[in-house]
VEXDREN-2710 file (C-alpha; in Angstrom, 1 decimal):
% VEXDREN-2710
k/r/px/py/pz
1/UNK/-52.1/30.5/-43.5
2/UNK/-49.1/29.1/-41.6
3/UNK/-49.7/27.4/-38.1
4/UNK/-46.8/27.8/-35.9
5/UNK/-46.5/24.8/-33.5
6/UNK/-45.7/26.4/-30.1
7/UNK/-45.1/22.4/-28.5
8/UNK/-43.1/19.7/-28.9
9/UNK/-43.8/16.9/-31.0
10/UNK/-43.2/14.4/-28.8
11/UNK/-45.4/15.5/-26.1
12/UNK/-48.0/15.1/-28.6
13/UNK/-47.5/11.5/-29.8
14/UNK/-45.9/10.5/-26.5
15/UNK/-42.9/9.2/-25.4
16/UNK/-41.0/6.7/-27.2
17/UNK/-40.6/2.9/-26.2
18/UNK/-36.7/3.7/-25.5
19/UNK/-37.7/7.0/-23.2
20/UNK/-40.4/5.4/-21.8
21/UNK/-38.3/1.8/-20.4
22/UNK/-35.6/4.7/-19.2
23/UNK/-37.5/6.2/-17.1
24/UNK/-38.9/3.3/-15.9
25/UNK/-36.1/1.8/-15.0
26/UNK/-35.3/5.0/-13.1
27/UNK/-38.5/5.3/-11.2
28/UNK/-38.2/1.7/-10.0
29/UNK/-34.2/2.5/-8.9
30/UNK/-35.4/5.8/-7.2
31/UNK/-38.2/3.3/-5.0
32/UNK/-35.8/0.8/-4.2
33/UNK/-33.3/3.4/-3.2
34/UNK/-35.8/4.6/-0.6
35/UNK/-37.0/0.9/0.3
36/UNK/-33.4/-0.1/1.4
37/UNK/-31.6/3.1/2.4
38/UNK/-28.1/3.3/2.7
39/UNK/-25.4/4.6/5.2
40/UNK/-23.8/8.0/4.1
41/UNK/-19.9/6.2/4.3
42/UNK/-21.6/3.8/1.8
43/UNK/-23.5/5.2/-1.2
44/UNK/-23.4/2.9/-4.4
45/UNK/-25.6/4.6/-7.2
46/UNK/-25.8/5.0/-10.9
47/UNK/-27.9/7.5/-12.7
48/UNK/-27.4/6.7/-16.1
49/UNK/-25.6/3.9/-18.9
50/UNK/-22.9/6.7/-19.6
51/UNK/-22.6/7.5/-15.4
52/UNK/-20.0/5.3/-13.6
53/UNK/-21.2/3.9/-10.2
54/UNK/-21.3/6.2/-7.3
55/UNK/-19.0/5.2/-4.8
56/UNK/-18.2/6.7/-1.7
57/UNK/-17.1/4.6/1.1
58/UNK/-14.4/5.2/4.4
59/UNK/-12.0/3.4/5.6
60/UNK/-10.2/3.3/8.9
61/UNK/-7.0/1.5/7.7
62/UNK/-5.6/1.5/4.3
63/UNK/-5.2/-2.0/4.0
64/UNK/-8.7/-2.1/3.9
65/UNK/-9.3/0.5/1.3
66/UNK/-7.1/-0.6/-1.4
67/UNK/-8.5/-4.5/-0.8
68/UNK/-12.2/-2.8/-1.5
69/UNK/-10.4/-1.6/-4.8
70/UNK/-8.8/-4.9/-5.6
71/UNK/-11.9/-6.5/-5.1
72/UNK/-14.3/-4.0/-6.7
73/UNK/-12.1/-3.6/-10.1
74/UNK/-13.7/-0.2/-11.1
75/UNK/-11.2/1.2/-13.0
76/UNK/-11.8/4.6/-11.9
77/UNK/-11.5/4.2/-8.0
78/UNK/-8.9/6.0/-6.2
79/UNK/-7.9/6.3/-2.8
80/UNK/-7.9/10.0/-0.8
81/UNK/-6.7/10.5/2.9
82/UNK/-8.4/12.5/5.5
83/UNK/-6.4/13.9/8.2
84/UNK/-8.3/14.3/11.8
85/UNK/-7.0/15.6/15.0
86/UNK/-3.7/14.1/16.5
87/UNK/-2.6/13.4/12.8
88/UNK/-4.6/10.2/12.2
89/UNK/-6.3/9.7/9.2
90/UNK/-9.2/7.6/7.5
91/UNK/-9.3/6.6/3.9
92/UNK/-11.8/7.4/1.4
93/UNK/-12.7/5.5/-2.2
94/UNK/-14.3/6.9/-4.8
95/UNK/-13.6/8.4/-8.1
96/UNK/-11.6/11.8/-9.3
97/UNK/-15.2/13.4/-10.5
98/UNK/-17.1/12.1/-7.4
99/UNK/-14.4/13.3/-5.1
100/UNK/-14.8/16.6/-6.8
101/UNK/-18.3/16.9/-6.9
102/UNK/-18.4/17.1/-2.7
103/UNK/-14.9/18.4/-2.2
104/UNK/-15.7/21.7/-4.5
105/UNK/-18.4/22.5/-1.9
106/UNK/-16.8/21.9/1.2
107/UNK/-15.5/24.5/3.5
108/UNK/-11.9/25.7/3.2
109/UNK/-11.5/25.1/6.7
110/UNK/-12.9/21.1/6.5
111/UNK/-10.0/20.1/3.3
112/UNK/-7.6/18.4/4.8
113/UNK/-6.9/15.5/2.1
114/UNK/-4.3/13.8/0.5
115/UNK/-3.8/11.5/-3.0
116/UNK/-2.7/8.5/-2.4
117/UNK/0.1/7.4/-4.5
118/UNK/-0.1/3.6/-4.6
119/UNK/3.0/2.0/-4.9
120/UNK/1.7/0.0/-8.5
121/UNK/-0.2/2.5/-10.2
122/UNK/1.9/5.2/-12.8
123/UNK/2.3/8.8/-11.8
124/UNK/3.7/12.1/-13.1
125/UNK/6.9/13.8/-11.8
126/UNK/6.2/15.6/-8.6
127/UNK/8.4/17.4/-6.3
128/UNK/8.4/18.4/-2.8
129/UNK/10.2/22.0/-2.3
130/UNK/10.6/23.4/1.1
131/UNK/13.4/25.2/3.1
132/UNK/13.9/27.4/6.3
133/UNK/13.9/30.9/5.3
134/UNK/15.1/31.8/8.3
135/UNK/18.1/29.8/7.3
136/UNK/18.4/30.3/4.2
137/UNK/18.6/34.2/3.8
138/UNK/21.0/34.0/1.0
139/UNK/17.8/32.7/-1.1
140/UNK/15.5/35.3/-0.4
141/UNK/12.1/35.0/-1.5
142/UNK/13.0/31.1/-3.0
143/UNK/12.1/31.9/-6.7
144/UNK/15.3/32.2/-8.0
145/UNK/16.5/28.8/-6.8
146/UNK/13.2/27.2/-7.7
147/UNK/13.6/28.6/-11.2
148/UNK/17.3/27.0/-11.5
149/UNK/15.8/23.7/-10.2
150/UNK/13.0/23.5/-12.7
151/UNK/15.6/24.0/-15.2
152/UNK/18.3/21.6/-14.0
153/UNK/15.1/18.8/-13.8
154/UNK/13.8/19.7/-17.3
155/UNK/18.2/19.7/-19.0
156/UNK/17.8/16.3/-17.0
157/UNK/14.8/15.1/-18.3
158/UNK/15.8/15.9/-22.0
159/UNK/19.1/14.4/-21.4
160/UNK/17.9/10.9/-20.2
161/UNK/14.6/10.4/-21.9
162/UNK/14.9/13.1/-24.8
163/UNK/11.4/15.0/-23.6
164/UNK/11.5/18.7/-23.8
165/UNK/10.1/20.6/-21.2
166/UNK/9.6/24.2/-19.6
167/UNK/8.2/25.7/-17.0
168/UNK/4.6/25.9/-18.9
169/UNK/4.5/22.0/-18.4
170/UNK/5.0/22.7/-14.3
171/UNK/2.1/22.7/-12.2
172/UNK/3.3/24.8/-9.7
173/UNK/1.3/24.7/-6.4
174/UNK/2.0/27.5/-3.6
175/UNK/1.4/26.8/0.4
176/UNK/4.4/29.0/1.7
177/UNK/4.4/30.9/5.4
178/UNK/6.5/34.0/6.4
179/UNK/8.9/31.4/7.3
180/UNK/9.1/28.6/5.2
181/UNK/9.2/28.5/1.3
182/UNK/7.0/25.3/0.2
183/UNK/5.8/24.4/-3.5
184/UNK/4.5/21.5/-5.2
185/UNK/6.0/20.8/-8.2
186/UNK/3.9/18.6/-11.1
187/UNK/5.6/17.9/-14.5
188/UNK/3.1/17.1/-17.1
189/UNK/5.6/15.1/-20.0
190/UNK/3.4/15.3/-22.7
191/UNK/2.4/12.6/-25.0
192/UNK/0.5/10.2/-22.3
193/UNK/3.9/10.0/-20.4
194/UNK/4.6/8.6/-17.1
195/UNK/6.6/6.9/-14.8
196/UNK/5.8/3.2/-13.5
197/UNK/5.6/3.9/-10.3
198/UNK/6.3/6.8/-7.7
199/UNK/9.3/4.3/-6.7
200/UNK/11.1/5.1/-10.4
201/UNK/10.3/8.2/-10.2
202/UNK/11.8/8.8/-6.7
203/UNK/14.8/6.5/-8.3
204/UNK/15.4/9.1/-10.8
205/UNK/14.7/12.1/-8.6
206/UNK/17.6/11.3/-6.6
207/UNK/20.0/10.3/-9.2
208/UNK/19.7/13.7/-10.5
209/UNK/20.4/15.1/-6.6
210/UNK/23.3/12.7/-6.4
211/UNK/24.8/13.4/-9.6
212/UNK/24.9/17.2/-8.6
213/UNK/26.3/16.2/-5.2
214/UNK/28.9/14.7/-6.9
215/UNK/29.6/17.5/-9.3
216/UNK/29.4/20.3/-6.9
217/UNK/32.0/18.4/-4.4
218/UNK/34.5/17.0/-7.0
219/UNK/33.6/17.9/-10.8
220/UNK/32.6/14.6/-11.7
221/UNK/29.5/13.0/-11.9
222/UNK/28.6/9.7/-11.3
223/UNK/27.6/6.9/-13.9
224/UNK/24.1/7.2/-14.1
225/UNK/24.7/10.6/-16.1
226/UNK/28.2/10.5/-17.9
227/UNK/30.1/13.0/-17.2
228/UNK/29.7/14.7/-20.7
229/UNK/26.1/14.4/-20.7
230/UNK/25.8/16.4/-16.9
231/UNK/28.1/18.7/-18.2
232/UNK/25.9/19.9/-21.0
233/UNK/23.3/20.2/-18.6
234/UNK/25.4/21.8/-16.5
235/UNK/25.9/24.8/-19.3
236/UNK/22.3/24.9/-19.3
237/UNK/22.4/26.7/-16.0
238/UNK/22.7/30.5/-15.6
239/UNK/25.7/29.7/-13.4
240/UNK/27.4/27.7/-11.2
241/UNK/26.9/29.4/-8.1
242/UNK/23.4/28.9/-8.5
243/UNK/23.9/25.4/-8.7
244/UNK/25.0/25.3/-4.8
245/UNK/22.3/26.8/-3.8
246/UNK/20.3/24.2/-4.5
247/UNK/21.7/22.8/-1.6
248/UNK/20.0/24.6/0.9
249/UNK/20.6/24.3/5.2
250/UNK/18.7/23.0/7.9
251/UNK/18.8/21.5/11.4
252/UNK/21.0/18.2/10.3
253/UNK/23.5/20.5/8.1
254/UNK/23.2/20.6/4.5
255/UNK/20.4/19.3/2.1
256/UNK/19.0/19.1/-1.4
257/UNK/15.9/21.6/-2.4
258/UNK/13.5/18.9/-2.9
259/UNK/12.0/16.4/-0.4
260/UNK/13.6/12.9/-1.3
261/UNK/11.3/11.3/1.4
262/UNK/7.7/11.5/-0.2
263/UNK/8.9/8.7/-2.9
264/UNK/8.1/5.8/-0.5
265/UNK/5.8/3.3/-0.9
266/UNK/1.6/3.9/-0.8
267/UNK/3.0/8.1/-0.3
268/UNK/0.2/10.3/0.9
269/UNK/0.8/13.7/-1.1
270/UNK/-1.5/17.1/0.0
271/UNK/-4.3/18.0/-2.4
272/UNK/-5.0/21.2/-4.3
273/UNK/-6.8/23.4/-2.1
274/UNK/-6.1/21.2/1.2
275/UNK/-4.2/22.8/4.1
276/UNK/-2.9/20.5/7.0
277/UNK/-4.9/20.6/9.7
278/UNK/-3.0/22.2/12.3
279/UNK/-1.5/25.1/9.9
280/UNK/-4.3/26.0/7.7
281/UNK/-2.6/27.2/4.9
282/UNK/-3.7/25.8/1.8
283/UNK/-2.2/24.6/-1.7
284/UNK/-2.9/27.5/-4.4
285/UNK/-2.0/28.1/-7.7
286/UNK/1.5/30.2/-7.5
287/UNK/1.6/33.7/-8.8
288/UNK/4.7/32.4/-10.8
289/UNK/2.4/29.5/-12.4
290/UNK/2.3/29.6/-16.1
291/UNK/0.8/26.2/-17.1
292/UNK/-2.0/26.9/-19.2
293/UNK/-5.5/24.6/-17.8
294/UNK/-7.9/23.8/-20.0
295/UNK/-10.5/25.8/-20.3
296/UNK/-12.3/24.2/-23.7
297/UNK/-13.1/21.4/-25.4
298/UNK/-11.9/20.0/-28.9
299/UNK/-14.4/19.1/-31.5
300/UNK/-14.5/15.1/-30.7
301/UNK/-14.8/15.9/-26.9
302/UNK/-17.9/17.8/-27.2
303/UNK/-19.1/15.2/-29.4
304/UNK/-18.3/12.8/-26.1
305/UNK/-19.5/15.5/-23.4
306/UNK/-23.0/15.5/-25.7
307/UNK/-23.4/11.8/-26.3
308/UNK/-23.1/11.0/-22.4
309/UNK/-25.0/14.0/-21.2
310/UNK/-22.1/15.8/-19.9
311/UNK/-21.5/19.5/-19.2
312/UNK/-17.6/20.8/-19.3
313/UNK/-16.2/21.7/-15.7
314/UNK/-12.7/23.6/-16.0
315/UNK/-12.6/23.6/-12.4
316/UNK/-12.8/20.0/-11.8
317/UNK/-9.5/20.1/-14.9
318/UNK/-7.7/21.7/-13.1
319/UNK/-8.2/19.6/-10.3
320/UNK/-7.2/16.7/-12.3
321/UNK/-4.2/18.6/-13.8
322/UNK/-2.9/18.9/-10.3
323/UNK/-2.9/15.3/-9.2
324/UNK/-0.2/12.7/-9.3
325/UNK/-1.9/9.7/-10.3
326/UNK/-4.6/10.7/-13.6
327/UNK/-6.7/9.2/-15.4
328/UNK/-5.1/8.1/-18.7
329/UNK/-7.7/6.8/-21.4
330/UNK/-6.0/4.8/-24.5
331/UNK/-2.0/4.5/-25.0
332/UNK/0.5/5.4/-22.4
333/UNK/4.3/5.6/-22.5
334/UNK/5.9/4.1/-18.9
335/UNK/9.9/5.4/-17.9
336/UNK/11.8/3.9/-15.3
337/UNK/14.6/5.6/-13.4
338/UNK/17.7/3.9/-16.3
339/UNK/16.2/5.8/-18.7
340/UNK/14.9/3.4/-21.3
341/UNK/10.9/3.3/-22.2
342/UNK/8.9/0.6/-21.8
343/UNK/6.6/-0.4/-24.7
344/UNK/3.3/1.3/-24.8
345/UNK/0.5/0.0/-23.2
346/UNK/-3.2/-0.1/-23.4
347/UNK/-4.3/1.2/-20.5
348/UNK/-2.8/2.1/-17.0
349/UNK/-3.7/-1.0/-14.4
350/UNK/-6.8/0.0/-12.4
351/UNK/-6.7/-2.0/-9.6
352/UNK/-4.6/-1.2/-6.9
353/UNK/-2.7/-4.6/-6.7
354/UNK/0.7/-4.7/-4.4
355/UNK/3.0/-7.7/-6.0
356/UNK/4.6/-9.9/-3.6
357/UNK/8.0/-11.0/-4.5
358/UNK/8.2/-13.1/-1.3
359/UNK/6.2/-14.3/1.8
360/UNK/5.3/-11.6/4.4
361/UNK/2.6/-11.7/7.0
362/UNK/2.3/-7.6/8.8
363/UNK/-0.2/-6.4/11.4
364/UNK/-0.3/-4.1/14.5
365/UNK/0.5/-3.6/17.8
366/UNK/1.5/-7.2/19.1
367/UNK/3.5/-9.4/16.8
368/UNK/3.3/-13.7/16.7
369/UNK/6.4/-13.4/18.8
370/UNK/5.4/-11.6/21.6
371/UNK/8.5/-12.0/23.4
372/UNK/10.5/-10.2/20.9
373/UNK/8.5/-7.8/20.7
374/UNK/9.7/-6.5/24.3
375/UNK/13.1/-7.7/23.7
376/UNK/12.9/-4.8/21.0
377/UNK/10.7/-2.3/22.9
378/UNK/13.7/-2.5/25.5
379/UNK/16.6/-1.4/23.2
380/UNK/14.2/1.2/22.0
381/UNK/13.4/2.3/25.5
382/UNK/17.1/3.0/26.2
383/UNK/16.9/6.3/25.9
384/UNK/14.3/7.6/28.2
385/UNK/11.7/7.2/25.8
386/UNK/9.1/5.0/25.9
387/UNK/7.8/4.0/22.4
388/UNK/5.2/1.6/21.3
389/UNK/5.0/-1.3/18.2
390/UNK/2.7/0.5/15.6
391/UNK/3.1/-1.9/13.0
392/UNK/5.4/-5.0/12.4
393/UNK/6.3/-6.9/9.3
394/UNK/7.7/-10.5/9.1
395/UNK/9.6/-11.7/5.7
396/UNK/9.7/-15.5/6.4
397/UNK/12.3/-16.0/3.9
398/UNK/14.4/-13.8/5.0
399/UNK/14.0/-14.5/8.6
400/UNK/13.3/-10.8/9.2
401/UNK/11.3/-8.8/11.6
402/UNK/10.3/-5.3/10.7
403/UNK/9.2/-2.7/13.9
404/UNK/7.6/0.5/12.8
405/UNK/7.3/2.7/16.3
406/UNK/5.3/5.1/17.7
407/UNK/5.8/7.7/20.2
408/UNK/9.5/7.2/19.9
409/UNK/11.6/9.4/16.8
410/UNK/14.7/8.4/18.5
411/UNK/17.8/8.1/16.0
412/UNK/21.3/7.2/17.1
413/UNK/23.1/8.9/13.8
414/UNK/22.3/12.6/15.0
415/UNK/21.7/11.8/18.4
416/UNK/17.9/12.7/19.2
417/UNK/14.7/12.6/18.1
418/UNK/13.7/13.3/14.3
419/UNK/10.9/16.3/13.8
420/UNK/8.7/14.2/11.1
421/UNK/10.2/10.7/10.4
422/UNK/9.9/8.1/12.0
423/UNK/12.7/5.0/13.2
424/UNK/12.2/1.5/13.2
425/UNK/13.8/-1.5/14.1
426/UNK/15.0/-4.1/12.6
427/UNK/15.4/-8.3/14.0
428/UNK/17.4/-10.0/12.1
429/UNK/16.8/-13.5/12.6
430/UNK/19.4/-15.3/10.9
431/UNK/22.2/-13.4/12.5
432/UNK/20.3/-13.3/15.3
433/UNK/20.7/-9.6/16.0
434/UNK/18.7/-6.0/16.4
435/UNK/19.5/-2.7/14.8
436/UNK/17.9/0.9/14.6
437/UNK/17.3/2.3/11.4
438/UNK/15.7/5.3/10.1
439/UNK/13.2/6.6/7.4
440/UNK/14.4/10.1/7.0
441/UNK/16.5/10.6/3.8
442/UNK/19.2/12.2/5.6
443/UNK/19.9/9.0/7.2
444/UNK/19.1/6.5/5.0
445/UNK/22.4/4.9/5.0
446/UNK/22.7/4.0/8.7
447/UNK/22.3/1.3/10.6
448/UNK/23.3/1.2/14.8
449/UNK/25.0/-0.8/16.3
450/UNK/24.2/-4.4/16.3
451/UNK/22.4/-5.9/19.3
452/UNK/22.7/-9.7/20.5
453/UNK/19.3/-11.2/20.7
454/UNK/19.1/-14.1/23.7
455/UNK/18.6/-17.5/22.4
456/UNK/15.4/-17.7/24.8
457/UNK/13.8/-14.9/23.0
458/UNK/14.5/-16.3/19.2
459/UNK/11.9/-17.8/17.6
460/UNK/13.5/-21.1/16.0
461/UNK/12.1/-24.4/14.0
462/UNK/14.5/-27.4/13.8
463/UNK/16.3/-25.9/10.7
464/UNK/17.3/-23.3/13.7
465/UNK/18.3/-26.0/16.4
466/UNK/20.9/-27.2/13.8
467/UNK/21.9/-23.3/13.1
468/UNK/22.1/-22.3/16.7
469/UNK/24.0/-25.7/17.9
470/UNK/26.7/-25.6/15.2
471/UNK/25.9/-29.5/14.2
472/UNK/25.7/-31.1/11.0
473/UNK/22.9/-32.5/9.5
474/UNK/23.7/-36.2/9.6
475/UNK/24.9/-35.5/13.6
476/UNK/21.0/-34.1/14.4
477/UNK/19.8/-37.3/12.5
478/UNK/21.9/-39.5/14.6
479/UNK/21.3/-38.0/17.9
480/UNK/17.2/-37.5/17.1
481/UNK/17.4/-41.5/16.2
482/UNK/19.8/-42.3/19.2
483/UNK/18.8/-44.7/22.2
484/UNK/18.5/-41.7/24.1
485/UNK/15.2/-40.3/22.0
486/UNK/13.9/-43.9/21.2
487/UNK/11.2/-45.3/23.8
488/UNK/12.2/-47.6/26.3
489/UNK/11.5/-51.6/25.1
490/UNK/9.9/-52.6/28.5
491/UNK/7.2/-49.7/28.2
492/UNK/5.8/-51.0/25.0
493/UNK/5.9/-54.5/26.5
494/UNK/3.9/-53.3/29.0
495/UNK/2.1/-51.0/26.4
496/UNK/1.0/-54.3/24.3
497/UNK/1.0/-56.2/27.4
498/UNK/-2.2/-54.0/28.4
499/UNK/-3.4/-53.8/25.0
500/UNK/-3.8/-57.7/25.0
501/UNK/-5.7/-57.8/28.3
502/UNK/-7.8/-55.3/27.4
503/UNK/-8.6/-57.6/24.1
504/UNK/-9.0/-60.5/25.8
505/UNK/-11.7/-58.5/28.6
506/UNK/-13.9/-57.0/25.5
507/UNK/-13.8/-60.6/23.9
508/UNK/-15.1/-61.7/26.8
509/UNK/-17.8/-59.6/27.1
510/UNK/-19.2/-59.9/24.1
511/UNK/-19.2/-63.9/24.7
512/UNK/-21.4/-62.8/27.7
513/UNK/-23.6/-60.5/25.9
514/UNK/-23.9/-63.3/23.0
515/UNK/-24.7/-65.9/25.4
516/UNK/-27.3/-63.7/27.2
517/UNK/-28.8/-63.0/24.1
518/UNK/-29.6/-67.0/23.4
519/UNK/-30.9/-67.5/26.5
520/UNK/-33.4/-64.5/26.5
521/UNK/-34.3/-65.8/22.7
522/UNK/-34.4/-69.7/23.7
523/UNK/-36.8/-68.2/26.5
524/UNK/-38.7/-65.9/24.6
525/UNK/-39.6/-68.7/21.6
526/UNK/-39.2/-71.5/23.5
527/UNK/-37.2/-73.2/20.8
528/UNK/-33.6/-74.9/20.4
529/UNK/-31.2/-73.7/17.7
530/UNK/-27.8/-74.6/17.0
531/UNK/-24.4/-72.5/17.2
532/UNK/-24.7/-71.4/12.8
533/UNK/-27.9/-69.8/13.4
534/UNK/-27.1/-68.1/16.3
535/UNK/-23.9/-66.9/15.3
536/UNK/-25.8/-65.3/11.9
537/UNK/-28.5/-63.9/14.3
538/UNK/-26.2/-61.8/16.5
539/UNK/-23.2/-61.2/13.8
540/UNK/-23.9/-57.5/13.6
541/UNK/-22.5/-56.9/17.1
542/UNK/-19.3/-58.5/16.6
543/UNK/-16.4/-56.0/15.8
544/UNK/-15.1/-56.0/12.0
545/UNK/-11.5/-57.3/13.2
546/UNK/-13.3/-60.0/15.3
547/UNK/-15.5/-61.4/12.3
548/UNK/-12.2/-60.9/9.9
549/UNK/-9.9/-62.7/12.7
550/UNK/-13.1/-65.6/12.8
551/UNK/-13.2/-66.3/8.9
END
């Protein structure tokens, strides 16, 4: 007769030494989780070997955040931006999956975050597409031109690097109004392929918006793509005419399709399902979208997924499809803006490290030189406007002062105030002058006038006394060694003068105090002794020069 067994056969004989330790281990964890409880903007946690530490910790500056990363070295940290009222932000660390785990459950009203794109850390090619409609009404609904842009970028992309793309490798992300057409373009380039940086990147982006500048105005394109080479990609496009409108209009005149101003450095780009926070219109998948997210595993990732206890989320997949910055496991291939590869590398670098090339000190608000700080204020306050120092950087080798403003978008090449970017101000210490420059793209050529700075406000060292004076080296030398700067001859007479009589008084006194001494000891022993022994007695209170000046 056959016995079915209707129970495991472990719960018979018990669990095993490795089970047991585990959960162990994990009971103990739990308690001291509860024994030393931790804020919620600080959660540090790990639930298993295969699990990577839990990590959840804000920021109010970024400086801050990416120092936690440097100092941390978890490779799988990234930084995400949360945008509050009035447009300021805190900055969050954690991982992709982490980040995913509470931002899937939040409220479509609460998402209001951005990746941030550190300026050292490889990225994908991403595009920022927006233009007036109102403006533009020769484009009409904006997919014709986005299709001819995709193309052009793709001809491009084969051209320089020889990668062949279409518009199934284009993540293309949707968060347009009535009146404005805006997309989010992501190019996935295949093969563990990305560029350095979002700097290359940018590099590249705008050589290909220059080199159709070029064509468009005069035929010819500029070196970066021969003119043979843009002409094939050129034939790759349905026409000319749609070439031209790729430059679209707005409020300054005539611009390219694509942003060119969300390349800088340490970029904040909007997240997949995140609206900004005074519009409320999210980033969604585009009806035109046809890159194809995974929605399975391969054989030898379910093999992975099973050893480390992990279930498949295509959600969270697509999620990660959508960002700039991914996680790359094993081999990557790094472009640069000229084109050529660089060798294939191991792994991307983790840590978010900047590289300084030169000395710079930066902070906020008030500067070391406080009285150039309203020597600039003052030029910038010309205008009726009254701005304030949000951030200033100083490049000592250089001799260069850096003013980031706030509450002042003031630009003298169109004559007002910018909608979104931001001015700044440069000192120039060297040539001792001020000039206004500007972030937007548009103007990224310009520089104002030049402003004289006054001598007063300068700060200067010597090397600057011989700059500012127009003398020669040897001429400071002489004058800082002329009878003029040396000390008069009958003040250190009198200096030494004083010295000696001071010698002599404390010589003196300590004959006194010697002498006193004898006489208390003759007293107190009633004995005679003679000048050897007494000196020996009392030789610990003579000064070391005295004793030296004695022998």
């Amino acid at each position: 007769m056959d016995i079915k067994v209707s129970f495991k056969v472990s719960s018979f004989y018990g669990a095993t030494r490795k089970e047991y330790l585990y959960q162990l281990k994990k009971k103990h964890h739990l308690t001291e989780c509860k024994k030393h409880s931790l804020r919620y903007s600080t959660i540090y946690q790990r639930n298993s070997y295969f699990d990577e530490r839990i990590v959840w910790k804000w920021f109010p500056r970024q400086r801050d955040a990416f120092n936690y990363c440097s100092l941390t070295k978890e490779k799988y940290l990234c930084l995400f931006t949360y945008e509050k009222v009035d447009s300021k932000r805190k900055f969050l660390v954690t991982s992709h999956q982490q980040f995913w785990n509470r931002y899937s459950k939040m409220k479509s009203s609460e998402k209001h975050f951005y990746e941030v794109i550190a300026e050292s850390k490889p990225c994908r090619l991403y595009f920022d597409i927006e233009f007036d409609k109102t403006k533009n009404p020769n484009l009409g609904n904006g997919i014709e031109v986005l299709e001819t842009f995709i193309q052009l970028v793709c001809s491009c992309l084969h051209s320089r690097f020889k990668i062949t793309l279409g518009r199934k490798n284009v993540v293309d992300l949707d968060s347009s109004t009535e009146n404005k057409f805006s997309r989010h373009l992501i190019f996935h380039l295949g093969d563990n392929t990305l560029f350095i940086n979002n700097i290359e990147c940018g590099q590249f982006v705008k050589s290909i918006c220059l080199c159709l500048s070029d064509y468009l105005n005069t035929g010819v394109s500029n070196s970066y793509f021969s003119n043979d080479k843009f002409e094939r990609v050129t034939e790759a496009m349905p026409s000319i005419e749609s070439l031209h409108k790729i430059m679209v209009n707005n409020d300054e005149g005539k611009t390219f399709l694509c942003d060119l101003s969300v390349y800088s450095k340490n970029r904040n780009f909007r997240l997949y399902l995140s609206s900004k926070f005074s519009k409320k219109i999210p980033l969604t998948i585009a009806s035109e979208n046809v890159f194809c997210f995974k929605n399975k595993l391969t054989k030898s990732e379910r093999r992975v997924y099973k050893l480390q206890n992990k279930t498949f989320d295509k959600d969270y997949c697509q999620f990660c499809d959508t960002l700039v910055c991914p996680d790359i496991d094993g081999n990557i291939r790094m472009l640069t803006s000229v084109g050529d590869a660089l060798p294939v590398t191991s792994s991307i670098n983790p840590v978010y490290l900047v590289t300084c090339k030169e000395r710079r000190c930066d902070g906020f608000k008030v500067s070391p030189y406080p009285d150039l700080d309203q020597f600039v204020l003052q030029q910038a306050s010309i205008n009726s406007l009254n701005g304030s120092i949000r951030r200033w950087i100083h490049y000592e080798e250089r001799h260069m002062m850096i003013y980031d403003l706030d509450n002042n978008r003031w630009c003298a090449n169109i004559g007002r105030e910018h909608k979104s970017n931001h001015v700044y101000y440069v000192a120039d210490l060297r040539s001792k002058v001020v000039y206004q420059k500007c972030h937007d793209p548009n103007c990224a050529n310009f520089k104002s006038s030049e402003i004289q700075i006054p001598i007063e406000v300068l700060p200067f060292t010597d090397n600057d006394v011989i700059e500012q004076f127009e003398i020669s080296t040897d001429e400071y030398l002489n004058m800082m060694f002329s009878e003029d700067f040396l000390p008069d001859t009958n003040v250190l007479e009198k200096i030494n003068s004083d010295q000696h009589v001071q010698y002599e008084n404390d010589t003196n006194v300590l004959e006194k105090r010697n002498l006193d001494k004898q006489v208390q000891y003759e007293n107190d022993n009633d004995i005679s002794i003679n000048s050897k022994e007494f000196d020996a007695l009392f030789e610990e209170d003579l000064p070391i020069d005295l004793l030296c000046s004695e022998s």
